[in-house]
TIDRENVEX-239591 format. One record per residue (C-alpha): z, x, y; residue in one letter; residue number from 1. Coordinates in Angstrom, 3 decimals. Example, Ala and Ser with C-alpha at 12.3 -4.5 7.8 and 13.67 -1.06 7.14 Angstrom:
// TIDRENVEX-239591
node z=7.800; x=12.300; y=-4.500; type=A; seq=1
node z=7.140; x=13.670; y=-1.060; type=S; seq=2
END
This chain:
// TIDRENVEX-239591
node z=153.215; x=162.099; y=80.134; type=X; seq=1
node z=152.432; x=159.638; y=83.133; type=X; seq=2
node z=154.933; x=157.887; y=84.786; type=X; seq=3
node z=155.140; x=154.552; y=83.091; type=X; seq=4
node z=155.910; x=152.742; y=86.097; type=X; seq=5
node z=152.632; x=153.565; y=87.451; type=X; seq=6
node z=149.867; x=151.380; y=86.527; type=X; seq=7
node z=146.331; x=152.971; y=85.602; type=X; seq=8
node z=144.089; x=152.704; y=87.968; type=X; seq=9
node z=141.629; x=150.549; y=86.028; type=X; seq=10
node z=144.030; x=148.068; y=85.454; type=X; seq=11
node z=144.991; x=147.671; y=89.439; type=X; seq=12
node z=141.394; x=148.168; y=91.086; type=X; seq=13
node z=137.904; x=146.959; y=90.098; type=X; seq=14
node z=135.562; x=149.646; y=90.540; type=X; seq=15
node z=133.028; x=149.447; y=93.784; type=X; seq=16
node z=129.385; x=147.420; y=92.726; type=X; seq=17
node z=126.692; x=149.942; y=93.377; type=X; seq=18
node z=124.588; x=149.402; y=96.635; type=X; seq=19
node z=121.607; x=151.349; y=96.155; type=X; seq=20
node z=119.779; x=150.347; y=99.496; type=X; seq=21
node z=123.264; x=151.478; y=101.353; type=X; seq=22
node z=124.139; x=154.462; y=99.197; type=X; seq=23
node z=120.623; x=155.646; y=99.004; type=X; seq=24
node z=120.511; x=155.465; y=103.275; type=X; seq=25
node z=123.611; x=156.942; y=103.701; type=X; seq=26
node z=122.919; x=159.963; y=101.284; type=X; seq=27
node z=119.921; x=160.141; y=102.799; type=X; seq=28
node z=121.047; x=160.668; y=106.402; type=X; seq=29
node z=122.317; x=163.613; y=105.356; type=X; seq=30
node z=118.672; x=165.305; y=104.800; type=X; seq=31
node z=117.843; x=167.986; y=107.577; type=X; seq=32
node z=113.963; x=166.976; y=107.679; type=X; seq=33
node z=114.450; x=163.243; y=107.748; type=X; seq=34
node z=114.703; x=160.795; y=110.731; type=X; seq=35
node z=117.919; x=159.236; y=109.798; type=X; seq=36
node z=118.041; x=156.372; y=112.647; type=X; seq=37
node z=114.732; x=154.935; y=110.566; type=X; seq=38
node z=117.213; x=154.632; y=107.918; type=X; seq=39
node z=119.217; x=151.833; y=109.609; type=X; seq=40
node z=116.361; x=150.138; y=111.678; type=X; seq=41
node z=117.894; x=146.596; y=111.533; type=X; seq=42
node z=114.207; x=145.656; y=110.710; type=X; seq=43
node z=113.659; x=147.511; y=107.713; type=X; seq=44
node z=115.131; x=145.501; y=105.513; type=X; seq=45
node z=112.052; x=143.938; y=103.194; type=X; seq=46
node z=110.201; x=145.596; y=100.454; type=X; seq=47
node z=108.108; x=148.742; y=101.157; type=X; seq=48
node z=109.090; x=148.870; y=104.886; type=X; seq=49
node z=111.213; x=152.305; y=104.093; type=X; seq=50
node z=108.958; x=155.308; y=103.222; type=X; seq=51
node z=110.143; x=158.342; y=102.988; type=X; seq=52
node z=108.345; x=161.569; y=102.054; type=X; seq=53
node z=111.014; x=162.615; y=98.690; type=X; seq=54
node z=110.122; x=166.024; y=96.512; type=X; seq=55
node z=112.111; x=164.682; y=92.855; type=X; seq=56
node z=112.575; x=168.019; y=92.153; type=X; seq=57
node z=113.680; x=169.439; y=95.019; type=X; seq=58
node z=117.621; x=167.863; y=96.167; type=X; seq=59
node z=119.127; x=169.248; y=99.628; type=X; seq=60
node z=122.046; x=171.734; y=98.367; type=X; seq=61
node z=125.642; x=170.244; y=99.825; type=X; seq=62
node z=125.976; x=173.605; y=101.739; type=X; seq=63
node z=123.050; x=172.674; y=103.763; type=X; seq=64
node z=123.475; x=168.706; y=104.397; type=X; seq=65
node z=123.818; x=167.706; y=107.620; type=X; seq=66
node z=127.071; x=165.086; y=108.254; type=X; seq=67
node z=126.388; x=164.152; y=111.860; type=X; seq=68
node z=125.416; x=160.569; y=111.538; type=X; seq=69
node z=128.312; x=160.026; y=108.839; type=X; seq=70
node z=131.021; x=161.421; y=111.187; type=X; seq=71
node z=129.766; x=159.715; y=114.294; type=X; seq=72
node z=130.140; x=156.501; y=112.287; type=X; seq=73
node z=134.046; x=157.347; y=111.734; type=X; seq=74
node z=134.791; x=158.488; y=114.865; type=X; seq=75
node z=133.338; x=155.176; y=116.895; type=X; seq=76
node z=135.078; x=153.322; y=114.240; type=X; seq=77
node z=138.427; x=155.531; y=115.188; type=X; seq=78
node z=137.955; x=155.129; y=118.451; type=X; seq=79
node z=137.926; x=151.192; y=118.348; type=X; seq=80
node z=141.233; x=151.512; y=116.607; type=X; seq=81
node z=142.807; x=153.123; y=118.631; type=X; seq=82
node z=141.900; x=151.415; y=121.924; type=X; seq=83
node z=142.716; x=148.036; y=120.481; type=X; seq=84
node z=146.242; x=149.713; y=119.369; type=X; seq=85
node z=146.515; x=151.119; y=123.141; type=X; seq=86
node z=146.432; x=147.144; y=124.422; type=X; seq=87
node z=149.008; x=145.520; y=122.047; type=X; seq=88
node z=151.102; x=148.383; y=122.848; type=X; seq=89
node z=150.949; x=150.307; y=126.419; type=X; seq=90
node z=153.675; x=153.344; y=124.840; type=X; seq=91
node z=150.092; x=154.387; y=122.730; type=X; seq=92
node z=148.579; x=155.713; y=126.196; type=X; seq=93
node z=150.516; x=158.426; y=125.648; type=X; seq=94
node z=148.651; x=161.089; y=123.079; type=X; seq=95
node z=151.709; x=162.107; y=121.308; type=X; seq=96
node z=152.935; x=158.610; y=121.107; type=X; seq=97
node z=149.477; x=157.952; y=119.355; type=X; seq=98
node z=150.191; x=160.972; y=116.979; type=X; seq=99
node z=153.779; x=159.856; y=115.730; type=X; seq=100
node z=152.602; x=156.075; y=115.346; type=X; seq=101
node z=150.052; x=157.689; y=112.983; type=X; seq=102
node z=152.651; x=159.884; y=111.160; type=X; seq=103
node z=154.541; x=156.910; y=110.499; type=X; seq=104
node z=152.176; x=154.329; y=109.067; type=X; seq=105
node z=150.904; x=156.945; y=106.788; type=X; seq=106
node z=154.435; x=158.320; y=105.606; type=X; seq=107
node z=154.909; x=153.955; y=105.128; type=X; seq=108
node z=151.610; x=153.511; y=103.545; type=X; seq=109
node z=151.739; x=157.281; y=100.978; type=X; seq=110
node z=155.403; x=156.078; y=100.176; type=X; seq=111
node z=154.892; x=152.195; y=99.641; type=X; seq=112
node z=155.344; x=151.175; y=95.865; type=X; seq=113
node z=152.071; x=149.021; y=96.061; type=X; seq=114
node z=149.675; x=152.329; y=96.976; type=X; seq=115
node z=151.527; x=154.590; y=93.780; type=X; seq=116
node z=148.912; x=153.678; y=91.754; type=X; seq=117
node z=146.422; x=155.634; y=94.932; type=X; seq=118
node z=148.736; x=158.045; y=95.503; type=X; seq=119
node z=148.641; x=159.419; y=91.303; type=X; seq=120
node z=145.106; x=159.415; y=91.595; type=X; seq=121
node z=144.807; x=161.398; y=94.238; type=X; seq=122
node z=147.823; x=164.245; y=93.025; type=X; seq=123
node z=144.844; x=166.820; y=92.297; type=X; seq=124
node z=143.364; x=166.200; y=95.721; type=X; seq=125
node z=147.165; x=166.540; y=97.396; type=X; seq=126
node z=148.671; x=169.522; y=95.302; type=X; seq=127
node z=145.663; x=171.449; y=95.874; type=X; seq=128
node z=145.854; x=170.690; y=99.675; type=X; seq=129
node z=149.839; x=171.798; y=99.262; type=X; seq=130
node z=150.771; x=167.973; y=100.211; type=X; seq=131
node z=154.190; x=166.787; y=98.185; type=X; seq=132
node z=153.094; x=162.789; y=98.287; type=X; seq=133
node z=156.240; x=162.179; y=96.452; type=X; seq=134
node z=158.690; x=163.339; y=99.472; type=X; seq=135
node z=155.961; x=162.976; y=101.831; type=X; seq=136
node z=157.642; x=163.635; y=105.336; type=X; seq=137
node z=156.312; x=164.109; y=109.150; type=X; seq=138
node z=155.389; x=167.746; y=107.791; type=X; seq=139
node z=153.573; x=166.580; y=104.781; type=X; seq=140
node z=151.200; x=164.563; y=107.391; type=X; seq=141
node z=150.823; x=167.736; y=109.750; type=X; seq=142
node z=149.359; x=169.638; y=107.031; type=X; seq=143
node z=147.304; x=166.133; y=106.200; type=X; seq=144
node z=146.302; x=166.346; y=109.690; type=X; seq=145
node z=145.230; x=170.592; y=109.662; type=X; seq=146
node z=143.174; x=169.808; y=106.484; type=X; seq=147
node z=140.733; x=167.596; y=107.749; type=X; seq=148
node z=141.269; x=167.065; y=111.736; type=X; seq=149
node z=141.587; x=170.695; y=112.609; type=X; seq=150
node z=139.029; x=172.099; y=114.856; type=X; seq=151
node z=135.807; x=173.380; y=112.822; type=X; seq=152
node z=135.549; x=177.666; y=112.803; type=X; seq=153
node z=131.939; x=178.795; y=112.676; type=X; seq=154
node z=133.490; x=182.228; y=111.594; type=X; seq=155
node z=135.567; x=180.870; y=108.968; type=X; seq=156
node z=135.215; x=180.106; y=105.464; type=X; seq=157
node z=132.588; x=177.329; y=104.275; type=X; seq=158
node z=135.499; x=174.674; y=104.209; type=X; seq=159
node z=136.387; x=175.834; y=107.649; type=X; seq=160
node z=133.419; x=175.903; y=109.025; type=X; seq=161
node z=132.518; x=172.030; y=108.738; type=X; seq=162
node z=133.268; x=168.840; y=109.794; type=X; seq=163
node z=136.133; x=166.265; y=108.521; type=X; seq=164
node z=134.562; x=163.897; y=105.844; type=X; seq=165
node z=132.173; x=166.376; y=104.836; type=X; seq=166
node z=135.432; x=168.291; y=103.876; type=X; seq=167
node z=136.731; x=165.735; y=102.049; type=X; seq=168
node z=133.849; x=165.453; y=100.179; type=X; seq=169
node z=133.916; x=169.204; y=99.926; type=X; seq=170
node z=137.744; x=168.967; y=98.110; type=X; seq=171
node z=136.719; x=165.890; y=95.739; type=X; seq=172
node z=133.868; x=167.923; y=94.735; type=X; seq=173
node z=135.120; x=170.822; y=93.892; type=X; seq=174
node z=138.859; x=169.864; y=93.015; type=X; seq=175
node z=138.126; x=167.144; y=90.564; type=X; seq=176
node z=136.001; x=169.244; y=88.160; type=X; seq=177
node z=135.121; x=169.471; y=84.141; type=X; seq=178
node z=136.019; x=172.385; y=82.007; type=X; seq=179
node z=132.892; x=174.376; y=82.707; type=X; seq=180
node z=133.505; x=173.964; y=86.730; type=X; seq=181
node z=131.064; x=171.297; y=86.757; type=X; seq=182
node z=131.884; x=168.284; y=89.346; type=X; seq=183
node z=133.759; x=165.449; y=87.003; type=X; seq=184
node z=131.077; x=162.468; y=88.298; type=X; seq=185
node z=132.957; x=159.593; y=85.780; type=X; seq=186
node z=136.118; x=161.051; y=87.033; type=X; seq=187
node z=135.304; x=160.939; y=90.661; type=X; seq=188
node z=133.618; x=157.471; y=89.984; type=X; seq=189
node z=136.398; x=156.033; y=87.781; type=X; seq=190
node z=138.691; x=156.657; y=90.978; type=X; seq=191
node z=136.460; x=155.479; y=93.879; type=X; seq=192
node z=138.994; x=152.480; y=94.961; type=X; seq=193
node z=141.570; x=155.312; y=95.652; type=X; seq=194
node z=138.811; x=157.655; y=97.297; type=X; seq=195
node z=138.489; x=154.636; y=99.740; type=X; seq=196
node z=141.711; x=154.189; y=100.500; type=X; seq=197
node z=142.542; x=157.373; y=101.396; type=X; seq=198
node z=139.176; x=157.504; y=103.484; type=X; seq=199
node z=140.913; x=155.434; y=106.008; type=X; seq=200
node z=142.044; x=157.969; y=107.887; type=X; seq=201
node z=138.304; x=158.304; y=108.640; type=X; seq=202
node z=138.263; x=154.822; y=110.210; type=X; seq=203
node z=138.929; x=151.404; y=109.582; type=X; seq=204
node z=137.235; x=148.907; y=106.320; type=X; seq=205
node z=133.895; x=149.102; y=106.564; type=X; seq=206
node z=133.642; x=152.775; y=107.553; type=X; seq=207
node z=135.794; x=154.069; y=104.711; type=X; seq=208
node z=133.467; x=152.138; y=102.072; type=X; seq=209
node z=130.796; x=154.269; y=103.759; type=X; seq=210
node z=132.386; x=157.330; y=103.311; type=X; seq=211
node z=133.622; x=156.970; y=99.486; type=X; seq=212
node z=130.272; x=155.192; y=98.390; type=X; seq=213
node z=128.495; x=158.766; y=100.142; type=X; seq=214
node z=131.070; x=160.741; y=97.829; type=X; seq=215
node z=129.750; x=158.849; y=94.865; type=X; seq=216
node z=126.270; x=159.741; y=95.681; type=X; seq=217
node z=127.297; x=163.364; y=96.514; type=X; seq=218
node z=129.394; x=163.314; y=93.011; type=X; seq=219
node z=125.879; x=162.601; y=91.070; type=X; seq=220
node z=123.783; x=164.427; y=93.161; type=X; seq=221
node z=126.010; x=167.465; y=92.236; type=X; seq=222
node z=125.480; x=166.947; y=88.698; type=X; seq=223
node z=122.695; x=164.345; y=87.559; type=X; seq=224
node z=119.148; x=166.032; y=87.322; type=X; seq=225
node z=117.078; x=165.683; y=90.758; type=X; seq=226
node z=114.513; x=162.851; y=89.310; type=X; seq=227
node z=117.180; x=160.838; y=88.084; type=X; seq=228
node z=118.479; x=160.395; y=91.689; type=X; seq=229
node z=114.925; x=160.077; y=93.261; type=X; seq=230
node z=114.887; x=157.460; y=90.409; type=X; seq=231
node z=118.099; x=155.737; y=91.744; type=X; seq=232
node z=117.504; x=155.881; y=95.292; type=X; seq=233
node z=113.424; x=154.940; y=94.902; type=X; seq=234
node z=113.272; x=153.370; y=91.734; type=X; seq=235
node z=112.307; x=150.036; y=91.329; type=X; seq=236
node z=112.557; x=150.026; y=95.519; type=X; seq=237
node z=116.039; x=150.078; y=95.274; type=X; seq=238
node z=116.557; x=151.369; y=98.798; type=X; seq=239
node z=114.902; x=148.100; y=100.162; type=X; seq=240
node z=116.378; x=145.641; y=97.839; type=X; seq=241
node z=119.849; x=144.121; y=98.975; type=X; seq=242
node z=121.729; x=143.845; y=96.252; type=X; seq=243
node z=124.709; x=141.202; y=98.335; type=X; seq=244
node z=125.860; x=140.097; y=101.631; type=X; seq=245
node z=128.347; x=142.552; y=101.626; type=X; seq=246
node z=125.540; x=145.498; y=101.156; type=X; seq=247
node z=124.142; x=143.974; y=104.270; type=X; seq=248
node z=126.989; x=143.432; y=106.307; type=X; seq=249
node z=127.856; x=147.324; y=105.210; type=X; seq=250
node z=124.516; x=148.537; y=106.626; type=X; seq=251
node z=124.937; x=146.463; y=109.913; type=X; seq=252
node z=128.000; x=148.467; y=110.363; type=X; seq=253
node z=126.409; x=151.674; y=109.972; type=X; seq=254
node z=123.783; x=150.009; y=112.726; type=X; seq=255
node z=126.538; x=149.464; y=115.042; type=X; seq=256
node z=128.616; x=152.389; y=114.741; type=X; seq=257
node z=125.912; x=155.458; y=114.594; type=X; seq=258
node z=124.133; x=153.474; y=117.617; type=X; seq=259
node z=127.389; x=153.674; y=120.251; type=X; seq=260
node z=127.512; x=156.363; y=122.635; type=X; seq=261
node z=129.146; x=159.606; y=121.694; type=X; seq=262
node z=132.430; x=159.989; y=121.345; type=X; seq=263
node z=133.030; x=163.453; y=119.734; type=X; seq=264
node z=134.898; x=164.295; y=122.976; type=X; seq=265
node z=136.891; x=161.806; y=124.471; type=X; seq=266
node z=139.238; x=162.400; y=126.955; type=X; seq=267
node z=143.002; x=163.598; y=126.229; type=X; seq=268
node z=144.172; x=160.510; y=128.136; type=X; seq=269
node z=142.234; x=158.307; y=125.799; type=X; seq=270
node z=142.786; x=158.510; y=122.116; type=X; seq=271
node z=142.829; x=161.933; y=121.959; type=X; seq=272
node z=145.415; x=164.803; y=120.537; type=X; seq=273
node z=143.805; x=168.172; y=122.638; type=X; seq=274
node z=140.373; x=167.367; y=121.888; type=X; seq=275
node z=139.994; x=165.033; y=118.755; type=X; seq=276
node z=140.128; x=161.678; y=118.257; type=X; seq=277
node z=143.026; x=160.904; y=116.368; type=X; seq=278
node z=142.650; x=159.548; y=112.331; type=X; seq=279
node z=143.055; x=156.184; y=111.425; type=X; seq=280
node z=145.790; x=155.383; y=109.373; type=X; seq=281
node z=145.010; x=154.638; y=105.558; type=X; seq=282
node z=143.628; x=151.267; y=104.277; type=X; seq=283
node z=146.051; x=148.068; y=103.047; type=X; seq=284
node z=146.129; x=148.469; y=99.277; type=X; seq=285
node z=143.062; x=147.075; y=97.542; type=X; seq=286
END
């Protein structure tokens, strides 16, 4: 039986709007053959201007997706963290200084009352990763930290062998599953606002919407027939139609960020532990 202190999550967080145009763009940056900076051409926002060559019945397997543009979007947003941390506080040039200021917002934010609600959402996600979020200590976030921030091993396993969010993405996937081993979609759906959250250690607001809204698509794409999500993305022109300002002001983000130089490795004396830019810490509650 739950803990009755802990709210359900339905009753604490609306669920995410859909944004086709920005969920069909991201999901689609992910496709080997396709040119994904056409995808967030400032200028291709009016009917028809996106056209994209899309077999129905033929959907890129996960294995095979390509998360470059995705990761380069969290790790500019990282970066931009961290630097304006390193000038309100001149202790954060040091690396390791960096690293425990980390450790400590996210022990603060994984133990705070107001994220429980996150937290029990996420217990599949954190057993299964051998994280105890209900003593969760400087060691708790070190193994946080190996999971997704450890360097990627060609010769290792699949999980090993690829890059941070796609791993997270990986976990919810496979983790949060049916009876018959099958991806849980409404599951993964129904807890979205708590996917995001925890996606902050991928980079700050905007970037961690980005990230959980491509786990949606993933989550459907893993289970939904292939012409229902060439209907989603396509349908009705859905990938040209903004659906809100925010849906716009998501997609200038992904403009900005995937457009900076590259980042993937900074220098130790920057924002750096060894060679990785360090993760944000998680999101306010929402």
């Amino acid at each position: 039986m739950a803990d009755p202190e802990i709210p359900r999550a339905d009753e604490r967080f609306a669920p995410l709007p859909r944004y086709p145009a920005l969920e069909g763009r991201i999901f689609l940056t992910t496709y080997p053959r396709i040119d994904t900076r056409s995808l967030f051409d400032p200028n291709m926002r009016t009917t028809g201007r996106i056209q994209i060559p899309f077999d129905q019945f033929m959907i890129v397997p996960f294995r095979f997706q390509q998360f470059e543009m995705i990761e380069t979007i969290s790790l500019n947003s990282r970066k931009a963290y961290w630097n304006n941390e390193r000038e309100r506080n001149v202790s954060l040039q040091r690396p390791e200084n960096q690293y425990i200021a980390w450790q400590n917002r996210l022990i603060s934010m994984i133990s705070s009352k107001a994220n429980r609600p996150h937290v029990q959402n996420l217990q599949t996600l954190f057993l299964a990763l051998g994280i105890d979020s209900t003593r969760f200590t400087p060691t708790q976030s070190d193994i946080l930290y190996a999971a997704y921030f450890s360097e990627a091993n060609p010769a290792g396993s699949f999980r090993e062998s690829i890059t941070p969010i796609k791993r997270y993405a990986y976990d919810l996937l496979r983790y949060y599953q049916k009876m018959d081993d099958t991806t849980d979609r409404e599951r993964i759906d129904g807890i979205l606002p708590s996917i995001l959250w925890f996606a902050g250690i991928f980079g700050e607001e905007d970037s961690a919407e980005i990230v959980s809204r491509l786990i949606r698509t993933e989550s459907e794409a893993a289970t939904l027939p292939s012409s229902q999500i060439h209907q989603n993305i396509f349908g009705n022109n859905a990938i040209n139609t903004l659906s809100s300002r925010r849906e716009g002001e998501l997609l200038d983000t992904a403009v900005r960020l995937s457009g900076m130089p590259s980042v993937i490795e900074p220098s130790a004396s920057q924002t750096s532990v060894g060679t990785k830019i360090l993760p944000a810490p998680l999101l306010n509650n929402h």
